[in-house]
C-alpha positions in Angstrom: 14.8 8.7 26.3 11.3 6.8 27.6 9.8 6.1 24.6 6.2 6.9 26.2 5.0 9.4 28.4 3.4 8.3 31.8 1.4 9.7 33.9 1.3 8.3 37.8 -1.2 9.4 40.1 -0.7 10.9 43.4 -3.9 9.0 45.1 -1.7 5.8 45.3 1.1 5.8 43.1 -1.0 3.8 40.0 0.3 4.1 36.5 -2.7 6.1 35.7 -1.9 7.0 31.6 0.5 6.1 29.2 0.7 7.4 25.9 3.4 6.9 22.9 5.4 9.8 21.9 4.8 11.0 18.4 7.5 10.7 15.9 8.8 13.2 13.8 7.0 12.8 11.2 4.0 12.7 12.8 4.9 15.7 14.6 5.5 17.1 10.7 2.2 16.3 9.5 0.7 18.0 12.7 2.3 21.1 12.1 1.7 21.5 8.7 -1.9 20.5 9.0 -1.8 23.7 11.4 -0.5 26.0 9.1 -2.9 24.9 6.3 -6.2 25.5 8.8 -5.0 28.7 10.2 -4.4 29.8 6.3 -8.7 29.4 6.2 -9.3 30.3 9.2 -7.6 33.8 10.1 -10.4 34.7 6.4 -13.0 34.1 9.5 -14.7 37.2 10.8 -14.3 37.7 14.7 -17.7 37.2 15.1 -17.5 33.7 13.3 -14.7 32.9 15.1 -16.6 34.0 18.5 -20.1 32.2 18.0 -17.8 29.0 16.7 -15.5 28.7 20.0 -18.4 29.7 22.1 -19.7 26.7 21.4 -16.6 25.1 22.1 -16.6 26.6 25.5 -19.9 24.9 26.2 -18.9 21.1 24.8 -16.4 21.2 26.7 -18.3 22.4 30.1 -20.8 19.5 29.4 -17.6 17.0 31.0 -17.4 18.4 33.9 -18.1 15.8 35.6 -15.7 13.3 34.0 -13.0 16.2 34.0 -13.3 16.6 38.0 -12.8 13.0 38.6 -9.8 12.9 36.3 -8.4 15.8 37.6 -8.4 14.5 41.0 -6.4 10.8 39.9 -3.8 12.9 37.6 -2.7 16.2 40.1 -4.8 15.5 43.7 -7.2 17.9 42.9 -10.1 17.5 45.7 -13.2 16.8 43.5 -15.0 19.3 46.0 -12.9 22.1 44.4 -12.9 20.3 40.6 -15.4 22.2 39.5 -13.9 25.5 40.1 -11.2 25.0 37.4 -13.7 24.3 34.8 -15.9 27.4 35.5 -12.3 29.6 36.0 -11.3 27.9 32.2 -15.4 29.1 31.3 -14.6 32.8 33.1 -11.3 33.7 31.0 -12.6 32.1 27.8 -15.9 34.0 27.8 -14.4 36.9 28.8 -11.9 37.3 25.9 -14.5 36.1 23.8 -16.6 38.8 24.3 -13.5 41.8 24.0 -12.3 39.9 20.7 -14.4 42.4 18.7 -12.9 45.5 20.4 -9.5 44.4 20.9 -8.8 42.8 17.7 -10.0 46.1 15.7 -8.0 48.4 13.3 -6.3 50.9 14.9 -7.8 54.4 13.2 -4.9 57.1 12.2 -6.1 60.9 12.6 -7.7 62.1 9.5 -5.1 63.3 6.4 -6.3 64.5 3.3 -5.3 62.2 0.2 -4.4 59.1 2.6 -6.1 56.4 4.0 -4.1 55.2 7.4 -4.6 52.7 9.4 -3.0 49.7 11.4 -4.4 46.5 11.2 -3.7 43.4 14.0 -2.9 40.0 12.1 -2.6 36.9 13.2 1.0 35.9 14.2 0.1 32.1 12.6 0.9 29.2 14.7 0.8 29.6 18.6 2.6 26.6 20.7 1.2 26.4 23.9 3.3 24.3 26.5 0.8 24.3 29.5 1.6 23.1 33.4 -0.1 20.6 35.7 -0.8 22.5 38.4 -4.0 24.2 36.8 -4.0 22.2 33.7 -6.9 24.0 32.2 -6.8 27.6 33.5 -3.5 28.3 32.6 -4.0 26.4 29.0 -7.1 28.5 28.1 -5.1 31.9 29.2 -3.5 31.4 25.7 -5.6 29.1 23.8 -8.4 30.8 23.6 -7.4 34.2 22.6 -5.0 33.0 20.0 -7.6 30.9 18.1 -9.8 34.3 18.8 -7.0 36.2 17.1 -7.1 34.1 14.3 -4.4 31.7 15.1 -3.9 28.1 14.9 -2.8 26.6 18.1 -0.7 23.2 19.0 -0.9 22.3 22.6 1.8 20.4 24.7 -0.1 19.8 28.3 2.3 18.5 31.0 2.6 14.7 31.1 1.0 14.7 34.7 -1.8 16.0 33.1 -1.6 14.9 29.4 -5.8 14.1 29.2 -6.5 17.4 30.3 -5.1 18.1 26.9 -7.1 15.5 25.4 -10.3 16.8 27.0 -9.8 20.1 25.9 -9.2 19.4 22.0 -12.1 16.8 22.2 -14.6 19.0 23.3 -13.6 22.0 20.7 -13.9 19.2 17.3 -16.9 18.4 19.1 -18.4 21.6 19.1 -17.3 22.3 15.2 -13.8 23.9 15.5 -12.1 23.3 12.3 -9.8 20.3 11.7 -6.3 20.9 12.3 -6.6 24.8 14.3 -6.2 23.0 17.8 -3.7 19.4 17.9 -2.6 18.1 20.8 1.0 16.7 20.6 2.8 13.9 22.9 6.3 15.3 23.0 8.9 14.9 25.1 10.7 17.8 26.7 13.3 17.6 23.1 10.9 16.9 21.3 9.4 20.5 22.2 12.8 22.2 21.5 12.4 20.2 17.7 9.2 21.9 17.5 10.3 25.2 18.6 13.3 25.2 16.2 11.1 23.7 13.3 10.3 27.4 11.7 6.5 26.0 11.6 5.4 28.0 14.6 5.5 31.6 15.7 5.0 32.0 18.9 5.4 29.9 22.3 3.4 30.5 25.4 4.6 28.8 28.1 4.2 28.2 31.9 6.0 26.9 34.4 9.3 26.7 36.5 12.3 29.4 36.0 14.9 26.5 34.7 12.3 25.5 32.3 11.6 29.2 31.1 15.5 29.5 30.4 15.2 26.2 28.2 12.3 27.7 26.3 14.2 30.7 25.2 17.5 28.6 24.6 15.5 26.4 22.4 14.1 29.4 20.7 17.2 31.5 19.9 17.8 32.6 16.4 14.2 31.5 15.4 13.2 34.8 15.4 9.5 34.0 16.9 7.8 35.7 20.1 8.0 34.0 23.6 6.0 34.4 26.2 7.4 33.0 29.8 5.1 32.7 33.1 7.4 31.7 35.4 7.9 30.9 39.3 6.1 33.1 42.5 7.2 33.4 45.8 4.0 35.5 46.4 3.7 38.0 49.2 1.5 39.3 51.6 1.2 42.3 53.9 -1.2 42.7 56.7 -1.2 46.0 58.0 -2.7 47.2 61.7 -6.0 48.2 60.1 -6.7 44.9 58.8 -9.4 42.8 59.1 -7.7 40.3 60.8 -10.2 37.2 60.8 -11.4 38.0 56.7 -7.4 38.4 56.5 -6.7 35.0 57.9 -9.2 33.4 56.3 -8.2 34.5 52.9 -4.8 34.0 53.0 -4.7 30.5 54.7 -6.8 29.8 51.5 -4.5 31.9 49.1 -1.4 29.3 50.5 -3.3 25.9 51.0 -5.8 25.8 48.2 -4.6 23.1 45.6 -2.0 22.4 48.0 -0.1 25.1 48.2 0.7 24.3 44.4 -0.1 27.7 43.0 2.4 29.8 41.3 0.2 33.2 42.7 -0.4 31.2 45.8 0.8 33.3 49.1 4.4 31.7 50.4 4.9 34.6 52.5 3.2 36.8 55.0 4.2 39.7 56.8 2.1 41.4 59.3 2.1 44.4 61.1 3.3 43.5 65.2 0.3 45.7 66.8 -2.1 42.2 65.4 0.7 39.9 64.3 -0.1 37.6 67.7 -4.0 38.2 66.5 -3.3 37.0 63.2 -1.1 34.1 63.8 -3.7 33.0 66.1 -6.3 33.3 63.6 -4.5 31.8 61.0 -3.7 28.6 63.5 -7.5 28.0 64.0 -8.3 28.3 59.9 -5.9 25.5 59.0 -6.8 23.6 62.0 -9.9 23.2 59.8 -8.6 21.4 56.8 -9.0 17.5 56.2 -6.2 16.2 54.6 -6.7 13.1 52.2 -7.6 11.4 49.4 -9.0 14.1 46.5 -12.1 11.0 45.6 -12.8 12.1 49.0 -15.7 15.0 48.7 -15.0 15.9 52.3 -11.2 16.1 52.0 -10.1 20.1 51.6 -6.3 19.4 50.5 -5.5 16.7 48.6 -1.9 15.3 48.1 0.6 17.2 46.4 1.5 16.5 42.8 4.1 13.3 43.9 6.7 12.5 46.7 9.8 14.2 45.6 7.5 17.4 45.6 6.3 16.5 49.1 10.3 15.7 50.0 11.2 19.2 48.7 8.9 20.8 51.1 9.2 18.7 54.2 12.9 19.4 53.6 12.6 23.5 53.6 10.9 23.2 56.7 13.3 20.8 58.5 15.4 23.2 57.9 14.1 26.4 58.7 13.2 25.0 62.2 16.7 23.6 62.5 17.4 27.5 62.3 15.2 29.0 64.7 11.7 28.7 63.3 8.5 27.6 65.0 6.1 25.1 63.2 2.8 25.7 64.9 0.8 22.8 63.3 1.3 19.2 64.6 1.6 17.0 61.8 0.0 14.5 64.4 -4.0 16.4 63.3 -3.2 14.8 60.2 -3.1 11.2 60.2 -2.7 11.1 56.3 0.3 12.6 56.7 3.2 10.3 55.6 6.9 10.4 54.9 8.1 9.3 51.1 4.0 9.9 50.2 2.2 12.8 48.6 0.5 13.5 51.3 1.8 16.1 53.2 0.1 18.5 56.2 -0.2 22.0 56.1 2.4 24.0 58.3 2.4 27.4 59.6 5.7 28.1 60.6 6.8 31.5 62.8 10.1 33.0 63.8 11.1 32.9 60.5 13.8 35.1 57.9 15.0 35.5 54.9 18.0 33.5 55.4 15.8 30.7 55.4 15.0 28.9 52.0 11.4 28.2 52.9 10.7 32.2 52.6 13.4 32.6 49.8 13.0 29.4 47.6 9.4 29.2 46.0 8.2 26.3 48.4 4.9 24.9 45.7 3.4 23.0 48.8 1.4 23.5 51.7 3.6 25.8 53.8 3.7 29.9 54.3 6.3 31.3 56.7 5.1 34.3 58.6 6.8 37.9 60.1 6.6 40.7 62.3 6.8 43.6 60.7 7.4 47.3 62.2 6.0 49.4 59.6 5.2 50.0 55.9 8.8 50.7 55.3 9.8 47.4 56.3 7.2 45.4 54.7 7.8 46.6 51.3 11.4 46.0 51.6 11.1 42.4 52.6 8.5 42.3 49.6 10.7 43.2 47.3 13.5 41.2 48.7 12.7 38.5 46.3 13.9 37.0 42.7 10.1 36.4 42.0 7.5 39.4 41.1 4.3 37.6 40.0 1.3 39.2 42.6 1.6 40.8 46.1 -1.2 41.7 48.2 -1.7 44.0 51.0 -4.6 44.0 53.8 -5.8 46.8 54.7 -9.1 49.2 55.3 -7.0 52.2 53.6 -7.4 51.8 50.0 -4.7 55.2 49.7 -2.4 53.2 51.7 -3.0 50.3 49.6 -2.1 52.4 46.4 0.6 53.7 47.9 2.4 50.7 49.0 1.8 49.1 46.1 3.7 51.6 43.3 6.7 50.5 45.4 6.4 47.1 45.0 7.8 45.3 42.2 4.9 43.2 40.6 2.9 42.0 38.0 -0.3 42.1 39.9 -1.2 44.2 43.6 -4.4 43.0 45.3 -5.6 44.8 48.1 -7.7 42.3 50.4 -7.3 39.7 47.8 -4.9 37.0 46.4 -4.5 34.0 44.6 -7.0 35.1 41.4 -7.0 35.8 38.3 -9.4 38.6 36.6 -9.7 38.4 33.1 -10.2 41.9 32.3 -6.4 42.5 33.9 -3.2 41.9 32.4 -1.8 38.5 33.8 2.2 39.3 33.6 5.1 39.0 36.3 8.5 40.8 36.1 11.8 39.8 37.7 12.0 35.7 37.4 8.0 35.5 37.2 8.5 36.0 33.7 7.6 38.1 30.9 5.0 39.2 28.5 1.1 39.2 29.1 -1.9 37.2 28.8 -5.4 37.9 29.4 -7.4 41.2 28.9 -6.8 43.2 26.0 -3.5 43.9 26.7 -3.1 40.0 26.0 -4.0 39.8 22.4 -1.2 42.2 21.6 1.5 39.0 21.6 -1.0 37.1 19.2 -1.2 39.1 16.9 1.5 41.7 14.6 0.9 45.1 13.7 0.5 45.6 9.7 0.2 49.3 8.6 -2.2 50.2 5.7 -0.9 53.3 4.0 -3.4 54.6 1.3 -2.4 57.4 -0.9 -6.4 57.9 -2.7 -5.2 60.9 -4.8 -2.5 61.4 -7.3 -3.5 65.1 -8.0 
């Protein structure tokens, strides 16, 4: 095993970090210090533990510059989008911030004479987050934030193509006051995270990222009797129906595929559109992504940046070689893009057409710049070929009918349905997939429920 973990950057290939791995008894000491803080700090009131992280929340918005910039050398983040990941890691953090009080309280039992009932929500102790690269800090606060809100201590693991994010993020919060020891970044290798799973010092593990890596989470954590939670892969789809508004349609879903490269697990892969404005659409769609600038991510005018490395860029170029070796159309020259190069990140965007499901590319989930696109006949078919999936994370429909949209959408099997909107996150709703996307819930009040246990107060206040 690498006795480091290294972090290359997808501008030009640079070794841009490298950090040790921690030994396992530095790892020990870690968790231990963890269970000691959250011991003190789960005594805190909510409202303590609110005005305290606040102020986290603002330390660490105060590097937003420096964050940007780093973000765009460690995962080809365009620094004209950087900024958005630091106010979406602000949004979610407030937000459950301010819920804490209402979501965290007792649970009151009807009145009965002689008793005092009640059901109180405890900490579960030590939460492991392992977060991915892809949004290194908006998936990392989805957890991190309500479980130290809960009362929680929290160890972090960030991806090691985004390791500083973690850095950043546990910086900013002893900055701002958070006690030592509640929130500890760890350099662990992918064992090293299975020793800390199986090291009965933590009690729950939140964790994001691909299917195969779920299925090791929950190996590692068999028999340890702790809570997992799993966000997994997306193959995201998309319906446009007949009453759409076909250019906010194509704008929004060009943008719900290409943003951050296509690297989104919620990002649309798929889209199927109705055939009375599916030659409408596809036009439309041509002309959006005629309007990205592929490049560098230091660039402020570039709009897609590189994808996260060239095996990642391989994977894609390979799932559309092969889909038009079966029939499909690619309707975007590669040529527009001069940055395009083979065995590089960079990779252009590609619409392609004439497409199936016996294709990988609208099967397989693609995590690039690429969304396949079919004729549909009716509401019927669409929602079958929706469902015709291993992946259930969000699935959006486009449409002026919001009774349609309802409808549709109770038959399609999903974590989150969007009508005229994709690729986003609301705080106030449950973030959860079903099927391979995973399982369990963060965000909203739905997602302190996995932070915390249920302990029943049963009061007898009379012995007459």
């Amino acid at each position: 095993m690498p006795a480091s973990l290294k972090t290359y950057s997808p501008v030009d290939g640079s070794l841009y970090i490298e950090r040790p791995y921690m030994t396992a008894e530095e790892i020990s000491q870690i968790l231990g210090l963890a269970q000691t803080a959250q011991t003190e700090w789960k005594q805190r009131s909510i409202a303590e533990r609110a005005e305290i992280l606040s102020k986290c929340v603002e330390a660490f918005v105060g590097d937003t510059d420096r964050i940007v910039e780093e973000l765009a050398w460690q995962m080809g983040r365009p620094v004209k989008f950087g900024a958005g990941e630091v106010g979406g890691f602000t949004e979610r953090a407030n937000y459950m911030i301010s819920i804490a009080e209402t979501a965290l309280a007792d649970i009151e039992i009807e009145k009965k004479e002689g008793f005092t009932r009640y059901i109180k929500r405890e900490p579960v102790g030590v939460v492991f987050t392992i977060a991915p690269w892809n949004f290194p800090y908006m998936t990392a606060v989805n957890s991190i934030v309500p479980a130290l809100m809960a009362g929680n201590a929290v160890i972090l693991k960030h991806a090691a193509q985004t390791h500083l994010c973690g850095e950043r993020m546990v910086e900013a919060f002893n900055k701002a006051g958070l006690p030592d020891g509640l929130f500890q970044l760890v350099i662990a290798s992918h064992q090293i995270a299975a020793d800390i799973i199986q090291s009965e010092k933590v009690d729950y593990v939140c964790f994001t990222g691909s299917v195969p890596a779920g299925k090791a989470i929950e190996t590692a954590a068999l028999g340890q009797f702790i809570g997992v939670g799993l966000e997994l892969g997306g193959k995201d789809p998309a319906y446009v129906r007949s009453d759409a508004d076909i250019a906010f349609a194509a704008e929004n879903l060009v943008d719900g595929a290409m943003f951050n490269s296509g690297q989104s697990c919620c990002g649309i892969e798929r889209i199927y559109v109705h055939q009375d404005v599916y030659d409408a659409f596809v036009s439309a769609v041509v002309d959006v992504v005629g309007g990205y600038k592929l490049g560098s991510p230091l660039d402020p005018e570039t709009t897609l940046g590189p994808v996260v490395n060239g095996e990642a860029a391989s994977f894609v170029r390979g799932q559309i070689d092969e889909a038009v070796e079966a029939g499909a159309s690619a309707l975007i020259d590669p040529a527009n893009f001069p940055e395009d190069k083979v065995g590089t990140p960079y990779l252009a965007p590609q619409i392609l057409v004439d497409v199936d499901h016996s294709m990988r590319v609208m099967t397989e989930e693609s995590f690039g710049p690429v969304v396949g696109i079919m004729k549909v006949a009716s509401d019927e078919e669409a929602i079958k070929l929706m469902n015709d999936s291993e992946f259930g994370l969000t699935a959006s429909v486009w449409t002026t009918d919001e009774e349609a949209a309802i409808r549709i959408g109770d038959q399609v099997a999903t974590g989150t349905w969007f009508m005229n909107r994709c690729d986003y996150l609301d705080p106030a709703l449950a973030w959860t997939g079903v099927k391979n996307s995973g399982r369990g819930c963060t965000l909203s009040a739905v997602g302190y429920e996995s932070l915390t246990r249920p302990k029943s107060f049963h009061l007898r206040t009379t012995t007459s």
